[in-house]
Each structure stands twice: as structure tokens, then as C-alpha cells.
N, C-alpha and C positions, 0 to 999 in steps of 0.2 A: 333307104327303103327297107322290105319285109326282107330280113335276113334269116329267116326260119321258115318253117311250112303252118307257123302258126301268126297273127297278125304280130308287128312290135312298132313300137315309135311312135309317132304323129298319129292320132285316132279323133276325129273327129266327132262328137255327139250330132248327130246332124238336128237342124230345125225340118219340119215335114213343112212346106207349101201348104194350103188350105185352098179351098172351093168354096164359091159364098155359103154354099149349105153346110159345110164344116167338114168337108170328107178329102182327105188327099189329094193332094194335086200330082198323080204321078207322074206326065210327063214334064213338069216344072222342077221334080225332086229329083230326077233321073239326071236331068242336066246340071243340078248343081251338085250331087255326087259327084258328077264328072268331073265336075272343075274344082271341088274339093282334091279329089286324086292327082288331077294335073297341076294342081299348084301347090306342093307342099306336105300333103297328110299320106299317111304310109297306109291306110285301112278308113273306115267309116263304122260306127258303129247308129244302127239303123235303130228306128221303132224304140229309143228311151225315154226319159223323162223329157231332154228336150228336145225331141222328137213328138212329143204331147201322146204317147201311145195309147196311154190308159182311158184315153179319149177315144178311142177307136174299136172295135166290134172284133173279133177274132175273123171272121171273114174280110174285112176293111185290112186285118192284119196281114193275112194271107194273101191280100188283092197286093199289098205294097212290095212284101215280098216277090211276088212271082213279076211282079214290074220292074224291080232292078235286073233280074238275072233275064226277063224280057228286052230289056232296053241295051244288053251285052255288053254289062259292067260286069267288071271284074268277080265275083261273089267269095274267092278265095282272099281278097281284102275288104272284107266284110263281118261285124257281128251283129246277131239280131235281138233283140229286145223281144225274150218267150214267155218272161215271168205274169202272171194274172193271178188271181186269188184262187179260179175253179180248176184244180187240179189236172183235170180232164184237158181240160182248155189248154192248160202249162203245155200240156203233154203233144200235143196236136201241134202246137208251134212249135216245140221243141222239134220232134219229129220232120217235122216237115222244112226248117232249117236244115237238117244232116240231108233230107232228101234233094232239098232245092240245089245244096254243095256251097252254103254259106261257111266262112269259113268257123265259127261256133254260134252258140245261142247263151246271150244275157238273162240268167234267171235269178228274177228277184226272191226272196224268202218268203210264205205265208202271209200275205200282212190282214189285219182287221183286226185278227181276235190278240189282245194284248198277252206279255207272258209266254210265249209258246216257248217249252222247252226244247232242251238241247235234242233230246231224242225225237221229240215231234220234226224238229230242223231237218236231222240227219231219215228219220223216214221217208219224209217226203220229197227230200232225192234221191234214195235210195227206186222211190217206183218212181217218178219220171226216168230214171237213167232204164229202168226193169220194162216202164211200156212203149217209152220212145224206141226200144232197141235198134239201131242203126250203127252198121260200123265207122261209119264217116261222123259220131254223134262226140263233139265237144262241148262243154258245158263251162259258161265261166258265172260265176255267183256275182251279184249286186248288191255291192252293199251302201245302202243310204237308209239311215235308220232315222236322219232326223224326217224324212216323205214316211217310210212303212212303221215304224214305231219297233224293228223285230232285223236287230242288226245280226250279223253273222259272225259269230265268236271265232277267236281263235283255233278253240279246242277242237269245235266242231266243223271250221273249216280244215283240220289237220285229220279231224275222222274221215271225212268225209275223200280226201285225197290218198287217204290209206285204203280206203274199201275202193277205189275208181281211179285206182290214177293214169289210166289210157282217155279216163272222159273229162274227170273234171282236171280243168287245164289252167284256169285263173280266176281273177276276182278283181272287179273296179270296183275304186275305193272311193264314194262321192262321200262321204263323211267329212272331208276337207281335216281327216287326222294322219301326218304323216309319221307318227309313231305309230300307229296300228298296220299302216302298209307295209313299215319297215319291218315288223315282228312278224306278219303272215311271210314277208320274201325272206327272211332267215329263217323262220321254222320250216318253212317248205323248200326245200333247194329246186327248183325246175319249176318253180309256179309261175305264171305270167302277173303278175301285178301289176293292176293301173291304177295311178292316182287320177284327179280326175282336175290338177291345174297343173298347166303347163311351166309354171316356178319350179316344179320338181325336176324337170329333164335336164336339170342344169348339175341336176347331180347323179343325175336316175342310175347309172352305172356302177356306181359305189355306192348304193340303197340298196340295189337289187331287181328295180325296175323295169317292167317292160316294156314302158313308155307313158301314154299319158291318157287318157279319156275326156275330153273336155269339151263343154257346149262352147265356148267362148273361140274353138278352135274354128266354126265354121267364117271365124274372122280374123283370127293371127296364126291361120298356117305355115307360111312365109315365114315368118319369124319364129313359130314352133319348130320348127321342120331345122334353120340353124343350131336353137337352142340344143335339140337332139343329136345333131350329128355331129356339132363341134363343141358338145363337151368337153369342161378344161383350157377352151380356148379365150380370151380376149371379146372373140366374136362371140361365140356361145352365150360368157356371160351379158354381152348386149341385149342380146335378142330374148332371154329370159328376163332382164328388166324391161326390156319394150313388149315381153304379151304379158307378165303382170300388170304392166300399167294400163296397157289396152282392158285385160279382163277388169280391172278394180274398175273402170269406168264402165263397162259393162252393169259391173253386179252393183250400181247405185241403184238402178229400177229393178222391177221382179224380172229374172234371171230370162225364162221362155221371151216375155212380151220383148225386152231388150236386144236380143240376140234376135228376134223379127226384126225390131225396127231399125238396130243395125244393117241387118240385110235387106232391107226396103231401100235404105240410102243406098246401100252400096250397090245395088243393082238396078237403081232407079224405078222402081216397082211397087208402087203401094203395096200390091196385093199381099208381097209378105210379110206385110205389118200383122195379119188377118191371123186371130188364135182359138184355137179349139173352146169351145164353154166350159167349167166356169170363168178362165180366165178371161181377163180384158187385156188390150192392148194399152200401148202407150200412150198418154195424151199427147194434142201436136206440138204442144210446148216443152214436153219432154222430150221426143223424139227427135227438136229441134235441137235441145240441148246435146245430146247425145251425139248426136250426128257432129254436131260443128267439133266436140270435148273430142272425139274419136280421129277426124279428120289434121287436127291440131295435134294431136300427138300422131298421128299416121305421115305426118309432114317432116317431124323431124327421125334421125338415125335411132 
């Protein structure tokens, strides 16, 4: 479990629930945070990619947020998804994470306009960290540049920890490059680094790691949650080949719809097939496929 007063280990990206009208389903999300934490994941990381956020309204944001630490989950094993394009907006969620007592806020880089330089990077956390001011205020960078087009350099995540290093505290790496994670957690010594597949934790401790970020976790936490703690073990290496091969069957369909309609089976629930627009969900014959391919290797060790 969380050996620091910052999240580490097992993090799950969670899937958000949906409402036929496409708006959160929060007390459906509350409960499966729940049972994300009680079975296996060390933290939850809220409102990201698969979490469908960018789908959602800055108040719809705000509504989810104040619904976890509503619902009396934990919020100090918690990060949230603050990053938006309108600075202002960044800022507001940012804030209001440190306020809520999540334990930090996931801010993605600028995205739309291509090219943005290093400086432009490093200003515009320079005033989120300046108007969020909050002493409770931790900041970890997201980096997925094959979604935003405006990934987050070395150099600049090494300035950026040099001018703040009470705030910005880490960085998940969905890049799926574990040489780039490796080089942020050596140049930075106390930076939290997450990759964002749970194949890493098998070695996360001699990388540098501070555990994993992964959508695929909201279905091999069990087995993430060995991988992590019995690194170096027999067992460990088990359970890192059983949630690669859980995730690889995953990531055959688009990544959100898949990770629904896994947890449609597994919960016995249509409803969480159901994905934010423009996305589609699965079709039934994928879903069938999926489910039986998951259950089949769910079967054996």
C-alpha cells in the first residue's frame, strides 16, 4: 500500500460510469473506486483519458470531484485529471483539487496549437502553480503526446522541478516509452514516475518508479498489486506476465470502449459498456470476443 504521504504503486486510471445522456454516473463511480481500493490498487487516478474527461464540462468536473470526497473515499489516495486547454479552466481545477485534499492534480501540457516551445511549457506552469496558490497544491505532468501532439521534454520537466520542487511532485508516462521514464526518474532523484503498463512494476524498483498508472488496471489490480509488492519474486514475475497478457487483450479494441466492456462483463451491467461521444462502444461480437479471451486467461494462474 501508499508507503509515503504521496500516492505509489497500483494506480488505477479509472473508467467514469455514464448516464444515457452522457453525463457521470456518480454514484456507480463512487462504488467502483471503492472496490478498486479494496481489491488491490494503492490510489486511483480520477478524470483522465480513460476516464473520458475531456468529454466533460469543467463543472461536470467539479461535480465528480466533490462526489468522491462526498461519497467518503479516501481523497489522499487519489489524483485528478486538471489539465484543459483554457488556462483559466487548468487553474480552477487545479485549485480546487489542493482544496477538495486530493492527494495531487494530473496536468496535461497546452495541447491544440502545435510546436509550443520549451518556454511557452515552463510558463504556463509557472502561473497555474502562481494562481492555484494553495499549500496543499501538488502538481504531477501528463505526458501523452501521441492524444496532445506537445509531449513534455526532459529539459523542461527538469526546469520545471528546479523552480517548484515543493509542487511539482511527478509525471505519468502514457507514452508507452520506458526509456523516457527511466531518464526523467534518473535526472530527477525524488520524482514520482508512472508508467502507464503494469509490465513495468516488475521491475519498477530498480527504474526508479513509483508505481504504474494504468486504464487496464481497473481489471488486473489483483495481479498488479503482486506484480508491485513481490518484485524479484517467482510470484511477482507471474503476475506481471498475467496483466500483460490480460492488457494485450485488452488493447486489441480501442483502449476506453474495451476497458467499458470489459467491466460490463465483469459487473454484469450493460450499462458500462455506454461511452462518452465521439466515441463508440464495442460491438456485441467484440465484446463477446473479449469477454470470453479475458475469462480464458482469468481461469488459468
Amino acid at each position: 500500500m501508499t508507503t509515503t504521504n504521496r500516492p505509489r504503486g497500483v494506480i488505477a486510471a479509472t473508467a467514469t460510469p455514464l448516464n444515457p445522456d452522457f453525463t457521470p454516473d456518480l454514484p456507480r463511480l463512487a462504488t467502483h473506486c471503492r472496490t478498486l481500493l479494496d481489491n488491490g490498487c494503492d490510489a486511483i487516478n480520477l478524470l483522465g483519458t480513460t476516464g473520458e474527461a475531456t468529454a466533460f464540462s469543467t463543472a461536470q468536473r467539479l461535480a465528480v470531484m466533490r462526489s468522491i470526497g462526498e461519497a467518503g473515499l479516501p481523497l489522499d489516495r487519489f489524483m485528478v485529471g486538471t489539465g484543459v486547454c483554457a488556462l483559466e479552466d487548468t487553474v480552477k481545477l487545479t485549485r480546487a483539487a489542493a482544496e477538495l485534499g486530493f492527494a495531487g492534480a494530473l496536468v496535461l501540457p497546452p495541447f491544440f496549437y502545435p510546436d509550443v516551445p520549451a518556454d511557452g511549457l515552463i510558463a504556463h506552469i509557472d502561473e497555474i502553480v502562481r494562481r492555484a496558490a494553495h499549500p496543499k497544491l501538488a502538481i504531477y505532468l501528463y505526458h501523452i503526446p501521441q492524444n496532445t501532439g506537445v509531449p513534455w521534454p526532459l529539459e523542461v520537466v527538469s526546469e520545471l522541478r528546479r523552480k517548484h520542487p515543493t509542487v511539482l511532485v511527478g509525471l505519468k508516462d502514457s507514452a508507452g516509452d520506458l526509456a523516457y521514464s527511466r531518464a526523467v526518474a534518473k535526472e530527477i532523484p525524488g520524482f514520482d514516475v508512472f508508467p502507464s503498463s503494469e509490465v513495468a512494476l516488475g521491475n519498477a524498483n530498480a527504474d526508479g518508479f513509483a508505481g504504474c498508472i494504468s486504464a487496464t488496471t481497473n481489471l488486473t489490480a489483483a495481479c498488479a498489486q503482486t506484480a508491485w509488492s513481490a518484485q524479484g519474486s517467482e510470484a511477482g514475475a507471474a503476475a506481471v506476465r498475467k496483466a500483460g497478457e490480460l492488457r494485450a487483450l485488452i488493447a486489441r479494441y480501442p483502449l476506453v470502449a474495451s476497458v467499458k466492456s470489459a467491466l460490463a462483463a465483469t459487473h454484469h451491467d450493460d450499462t458500462w459498456s455506454r461511452v462518452a461521444l465521439p466515441l463508440r462502444p464495442l460491438s456485441a461480437a467484440q465484446s463477446t470476443a473479449l469477454a470470453e479471451a479475458l475469462a480464458e486467461r482469468n481461469s488459468r494462474p
